[in-house]
MDTraj code that builds the backbone (N, CA, C; nanometers):
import mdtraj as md
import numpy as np

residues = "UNK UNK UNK UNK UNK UNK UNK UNK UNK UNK UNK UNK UNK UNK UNK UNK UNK UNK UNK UNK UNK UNK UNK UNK UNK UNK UNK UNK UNK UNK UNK UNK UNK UNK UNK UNK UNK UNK UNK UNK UNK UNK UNK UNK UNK UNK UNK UNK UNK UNK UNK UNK UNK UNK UNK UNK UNK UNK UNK UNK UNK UNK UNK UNK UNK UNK UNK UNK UNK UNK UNK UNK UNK UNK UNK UNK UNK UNK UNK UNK UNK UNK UNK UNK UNK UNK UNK UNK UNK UNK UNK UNK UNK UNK UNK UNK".split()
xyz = np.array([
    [0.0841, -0.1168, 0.0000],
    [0.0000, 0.0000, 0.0000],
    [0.0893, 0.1241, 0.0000],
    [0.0530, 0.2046, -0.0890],
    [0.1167, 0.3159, -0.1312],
    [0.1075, 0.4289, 0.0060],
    [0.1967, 0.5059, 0.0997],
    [0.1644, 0.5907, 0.1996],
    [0.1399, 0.7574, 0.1524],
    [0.1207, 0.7485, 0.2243],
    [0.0526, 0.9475, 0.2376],
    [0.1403, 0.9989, 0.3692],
    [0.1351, 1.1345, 0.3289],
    [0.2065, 1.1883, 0.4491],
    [0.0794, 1.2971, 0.5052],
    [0.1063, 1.3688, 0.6367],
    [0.0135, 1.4604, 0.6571],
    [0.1256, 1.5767, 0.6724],
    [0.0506, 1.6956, 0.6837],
    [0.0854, 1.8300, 0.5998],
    [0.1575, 1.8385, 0.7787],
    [0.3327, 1.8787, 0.7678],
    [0.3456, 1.9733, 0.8566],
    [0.3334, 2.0761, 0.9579],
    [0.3465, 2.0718, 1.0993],
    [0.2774, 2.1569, 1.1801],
    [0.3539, 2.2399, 1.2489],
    [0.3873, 2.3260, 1.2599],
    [0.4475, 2.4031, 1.3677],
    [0.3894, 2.4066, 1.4619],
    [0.4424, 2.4344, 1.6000],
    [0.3803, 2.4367, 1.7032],
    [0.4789, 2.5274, 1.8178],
    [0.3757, 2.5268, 1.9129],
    [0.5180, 2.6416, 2.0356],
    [0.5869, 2.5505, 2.0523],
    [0.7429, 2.6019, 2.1156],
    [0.8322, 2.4494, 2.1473],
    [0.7421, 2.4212, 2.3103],
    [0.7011, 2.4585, 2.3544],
    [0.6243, 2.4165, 2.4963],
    [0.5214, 2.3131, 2.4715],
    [0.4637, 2.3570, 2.3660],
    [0.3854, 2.1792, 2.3502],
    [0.4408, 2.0995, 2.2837],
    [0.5627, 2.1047, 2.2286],
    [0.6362, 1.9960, 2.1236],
    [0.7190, 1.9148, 2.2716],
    [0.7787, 2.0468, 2.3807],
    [0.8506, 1.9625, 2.4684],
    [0.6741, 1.8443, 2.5770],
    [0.5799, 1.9312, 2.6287],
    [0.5301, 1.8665, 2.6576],
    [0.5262, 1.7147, 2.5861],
    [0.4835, 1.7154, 2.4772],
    [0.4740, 1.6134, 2.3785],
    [0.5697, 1.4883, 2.3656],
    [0.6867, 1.5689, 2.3770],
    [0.8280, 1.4682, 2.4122],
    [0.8390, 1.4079, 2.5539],
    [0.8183, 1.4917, 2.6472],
    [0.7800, 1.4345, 2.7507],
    [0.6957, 1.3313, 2.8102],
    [0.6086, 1.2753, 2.7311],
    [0.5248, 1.1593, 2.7414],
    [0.5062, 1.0543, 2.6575],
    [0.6350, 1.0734, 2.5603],
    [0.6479, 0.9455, 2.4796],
    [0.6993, 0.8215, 2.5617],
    [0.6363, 0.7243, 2.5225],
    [0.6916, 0.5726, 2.5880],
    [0.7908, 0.5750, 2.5807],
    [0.8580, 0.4182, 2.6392],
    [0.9938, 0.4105, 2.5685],
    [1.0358, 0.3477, 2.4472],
    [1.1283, 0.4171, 2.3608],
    [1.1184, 0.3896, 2.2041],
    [0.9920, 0.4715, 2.1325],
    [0.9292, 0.5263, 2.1797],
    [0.8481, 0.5417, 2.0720],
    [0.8725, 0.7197, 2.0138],
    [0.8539, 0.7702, 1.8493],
    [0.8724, 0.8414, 1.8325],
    [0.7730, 0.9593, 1.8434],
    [0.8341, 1.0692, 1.8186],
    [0.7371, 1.2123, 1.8136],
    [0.6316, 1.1663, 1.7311],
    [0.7061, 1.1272, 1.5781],
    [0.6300, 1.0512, 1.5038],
    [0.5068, 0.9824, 1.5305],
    [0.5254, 0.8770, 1.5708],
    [0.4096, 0.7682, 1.5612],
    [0.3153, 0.8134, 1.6800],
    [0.3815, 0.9386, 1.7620],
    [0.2811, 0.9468, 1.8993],
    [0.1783, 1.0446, 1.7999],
    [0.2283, 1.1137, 1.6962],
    [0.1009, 1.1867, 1.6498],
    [0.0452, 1.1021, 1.5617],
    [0.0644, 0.9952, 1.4889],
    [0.0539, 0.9209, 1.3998],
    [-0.1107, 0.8926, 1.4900],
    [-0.0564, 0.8290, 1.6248],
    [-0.1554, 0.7338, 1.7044],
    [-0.2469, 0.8367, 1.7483],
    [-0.2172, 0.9347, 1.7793],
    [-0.3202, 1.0958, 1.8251],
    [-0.4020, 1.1175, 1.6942],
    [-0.3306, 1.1018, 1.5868],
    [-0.4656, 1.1787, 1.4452],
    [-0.5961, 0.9947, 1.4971],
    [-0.5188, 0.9215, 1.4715],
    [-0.5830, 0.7649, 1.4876],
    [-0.6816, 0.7719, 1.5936],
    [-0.6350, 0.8187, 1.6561],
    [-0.7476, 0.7993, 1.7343],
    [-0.8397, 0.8979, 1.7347],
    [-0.8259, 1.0422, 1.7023],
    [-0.8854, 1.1277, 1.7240],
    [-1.0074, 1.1030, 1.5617],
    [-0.9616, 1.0730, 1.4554],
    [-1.0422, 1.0204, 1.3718],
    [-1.1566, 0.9170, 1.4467],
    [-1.1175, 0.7942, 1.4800],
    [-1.1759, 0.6906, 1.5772],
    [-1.3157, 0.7552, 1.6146],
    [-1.2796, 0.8842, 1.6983],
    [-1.3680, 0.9198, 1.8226],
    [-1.4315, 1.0054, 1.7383],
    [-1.3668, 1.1040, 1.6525],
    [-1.5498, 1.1668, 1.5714],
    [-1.6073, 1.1199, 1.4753],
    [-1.5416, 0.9938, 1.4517],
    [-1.6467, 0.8935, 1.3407],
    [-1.7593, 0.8279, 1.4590],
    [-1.7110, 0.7870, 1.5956],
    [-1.7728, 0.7182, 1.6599],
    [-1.9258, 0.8583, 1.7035],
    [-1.8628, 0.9397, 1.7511],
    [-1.9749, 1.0615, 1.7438],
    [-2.0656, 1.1093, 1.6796],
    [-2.0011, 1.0899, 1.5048],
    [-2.0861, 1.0952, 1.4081],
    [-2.2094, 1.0039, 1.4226],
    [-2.1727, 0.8594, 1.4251],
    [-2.2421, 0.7693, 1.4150],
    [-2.3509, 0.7732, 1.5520],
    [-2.2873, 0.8375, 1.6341],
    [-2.3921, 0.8435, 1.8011],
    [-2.5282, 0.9192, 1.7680],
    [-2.4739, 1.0527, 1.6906],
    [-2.5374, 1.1689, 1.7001],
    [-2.6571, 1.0938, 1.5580],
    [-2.6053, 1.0439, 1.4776],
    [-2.7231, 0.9723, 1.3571],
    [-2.7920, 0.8524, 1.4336],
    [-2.7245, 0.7877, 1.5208],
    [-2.8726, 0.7266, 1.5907],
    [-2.9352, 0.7711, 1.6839],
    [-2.9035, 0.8655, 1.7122],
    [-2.9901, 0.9647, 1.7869],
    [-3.1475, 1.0057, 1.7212],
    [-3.0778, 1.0867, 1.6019],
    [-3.1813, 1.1623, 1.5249],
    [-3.2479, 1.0688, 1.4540],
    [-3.2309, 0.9610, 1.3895],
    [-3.3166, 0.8366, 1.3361],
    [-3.3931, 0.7960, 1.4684],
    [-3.3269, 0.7686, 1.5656],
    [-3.4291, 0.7439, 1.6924],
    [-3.5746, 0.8374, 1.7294],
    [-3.4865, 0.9835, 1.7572],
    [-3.5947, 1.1126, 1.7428],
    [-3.6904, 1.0714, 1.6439],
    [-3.6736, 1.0672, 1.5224],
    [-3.7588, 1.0784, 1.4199],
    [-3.8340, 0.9989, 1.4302],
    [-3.7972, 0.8515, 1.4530],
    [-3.9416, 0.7626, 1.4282],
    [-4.0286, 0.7827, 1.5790],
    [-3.9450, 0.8613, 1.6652],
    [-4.0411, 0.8766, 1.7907],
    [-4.1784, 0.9771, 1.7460],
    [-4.0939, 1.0481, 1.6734],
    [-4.1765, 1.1928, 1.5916],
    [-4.3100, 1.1470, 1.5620],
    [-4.2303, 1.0598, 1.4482],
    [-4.3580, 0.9576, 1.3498],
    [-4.4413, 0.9394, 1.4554],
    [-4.4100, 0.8129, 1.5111],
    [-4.5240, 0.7171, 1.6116],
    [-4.6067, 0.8149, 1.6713],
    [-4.5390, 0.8898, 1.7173],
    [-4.6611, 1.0437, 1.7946],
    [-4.6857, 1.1241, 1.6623],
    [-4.6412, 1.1275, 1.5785],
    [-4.7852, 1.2095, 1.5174],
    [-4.8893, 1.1482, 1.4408],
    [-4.8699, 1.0240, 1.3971],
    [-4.9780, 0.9109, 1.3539],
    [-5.0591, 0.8750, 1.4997],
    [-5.0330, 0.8813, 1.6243],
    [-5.1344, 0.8601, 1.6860],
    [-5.1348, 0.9610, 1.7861],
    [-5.1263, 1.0862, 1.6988],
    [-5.2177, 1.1952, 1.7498],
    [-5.3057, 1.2575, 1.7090],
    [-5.4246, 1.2460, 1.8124],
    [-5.5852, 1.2840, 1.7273],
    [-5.5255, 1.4458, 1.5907],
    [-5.6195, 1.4516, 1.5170],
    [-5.5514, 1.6065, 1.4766],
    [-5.6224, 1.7328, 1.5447],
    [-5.7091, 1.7417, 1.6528],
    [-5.7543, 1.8313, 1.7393],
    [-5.6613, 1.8478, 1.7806],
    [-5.5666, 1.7638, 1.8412],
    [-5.4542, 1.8185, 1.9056],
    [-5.3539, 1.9275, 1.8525],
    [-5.3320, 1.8943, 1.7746],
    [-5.2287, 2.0106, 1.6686],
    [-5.3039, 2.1011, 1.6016],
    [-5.3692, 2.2137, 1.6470],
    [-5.4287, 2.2943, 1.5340],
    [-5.3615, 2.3868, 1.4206],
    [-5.2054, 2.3838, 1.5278],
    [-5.1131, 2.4857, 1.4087],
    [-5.0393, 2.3952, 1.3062],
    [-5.0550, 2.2660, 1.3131],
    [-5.0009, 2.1708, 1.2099],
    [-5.0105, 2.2037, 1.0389],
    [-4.8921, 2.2098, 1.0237],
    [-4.9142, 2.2212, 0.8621],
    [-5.0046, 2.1167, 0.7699],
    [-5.0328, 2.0002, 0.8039],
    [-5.0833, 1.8827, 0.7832],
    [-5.2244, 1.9057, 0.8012],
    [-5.2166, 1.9008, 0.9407],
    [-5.3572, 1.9185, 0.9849],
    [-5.4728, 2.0256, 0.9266],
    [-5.3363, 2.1969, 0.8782],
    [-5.4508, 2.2966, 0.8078],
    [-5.4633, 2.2782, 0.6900],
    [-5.3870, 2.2042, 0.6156],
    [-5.4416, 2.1621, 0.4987],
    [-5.5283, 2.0562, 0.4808],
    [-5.5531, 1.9103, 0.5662],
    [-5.6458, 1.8466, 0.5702],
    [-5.7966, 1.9092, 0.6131],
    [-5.7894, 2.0231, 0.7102],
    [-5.9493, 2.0797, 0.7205],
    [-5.9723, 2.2064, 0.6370],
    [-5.8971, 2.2575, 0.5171],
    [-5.8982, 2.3354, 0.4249],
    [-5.9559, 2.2570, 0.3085],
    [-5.9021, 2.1068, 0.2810],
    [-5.9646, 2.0622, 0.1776],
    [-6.0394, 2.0039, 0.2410],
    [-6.1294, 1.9347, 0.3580],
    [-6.2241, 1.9444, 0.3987],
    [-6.3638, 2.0408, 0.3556],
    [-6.3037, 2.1726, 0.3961],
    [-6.4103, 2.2753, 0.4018],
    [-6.4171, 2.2640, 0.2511],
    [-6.2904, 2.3272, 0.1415],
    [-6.3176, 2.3223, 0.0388],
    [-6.4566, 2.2121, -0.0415],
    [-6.4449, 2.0788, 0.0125],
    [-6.5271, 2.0011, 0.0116],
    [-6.6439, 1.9978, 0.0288],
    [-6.6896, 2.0864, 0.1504],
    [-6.8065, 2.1068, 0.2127],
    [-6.8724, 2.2252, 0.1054],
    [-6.8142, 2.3190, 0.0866],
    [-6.8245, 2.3986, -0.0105],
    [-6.8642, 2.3832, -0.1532],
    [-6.8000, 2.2701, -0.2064],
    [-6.8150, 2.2330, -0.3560],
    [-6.9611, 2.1555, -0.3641],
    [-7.0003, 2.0946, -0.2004],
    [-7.0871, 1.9855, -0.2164],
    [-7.1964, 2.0860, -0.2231],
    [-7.1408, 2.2118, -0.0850],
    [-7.3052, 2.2780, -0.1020],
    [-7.3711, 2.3518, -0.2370],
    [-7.2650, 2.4138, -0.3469],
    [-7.2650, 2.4321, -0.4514],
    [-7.3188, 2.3573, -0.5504],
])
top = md.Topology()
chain = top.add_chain()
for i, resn in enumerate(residues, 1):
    res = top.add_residue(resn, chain, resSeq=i)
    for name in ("N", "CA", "C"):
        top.add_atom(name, md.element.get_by_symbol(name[0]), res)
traj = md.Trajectory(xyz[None], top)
């Protein structure tokens, strides 16, 4: 497999020394950011994926409550004022 590099960073030397300061033993500056992008990818793919079963969850909760909600209940419903608009319209055409 062919490699990629990632783009160069400068940084203060105070977080490059922090940084050096908590490498294992043997291990390089290198691979400690190597394993930091790795994981940090990891964790907002895993977030991504939290936050979409979230909102698929929300939604069919949405659904289930608004299929079994009378439509008296919602009078400002977009749904609802167009179902008693073509209603009336109805009532209208018949009395005509």
């Amino acid at each position: 497999m062919k490699t990629a590099t990632l783009p160069s960073l400068r940084v203060d030397p105070g977080l490059r020394a922090a940084a050096e300061s908590v490498l294992k033993e043997g291990e390089s500056l290198s691979a400690f950011v190597e394993n930091s992008v790795k994981a940090q990818v990891n964790y907002r793919k895993t977030q991504a994926e939290f936050i979409a079963r979230g909102l698929r969850r929300k939604r069919k909760r949405n659904e289930r409550a608004f299929i079994l909600m009378p439509m008296r209940s919602m009078p400002n419903c977009a749904l609802c004022f167009r179902s008693r608009r073509l209603s009336w319209l109805g009532e209208l055409q018949a009395a005509l």
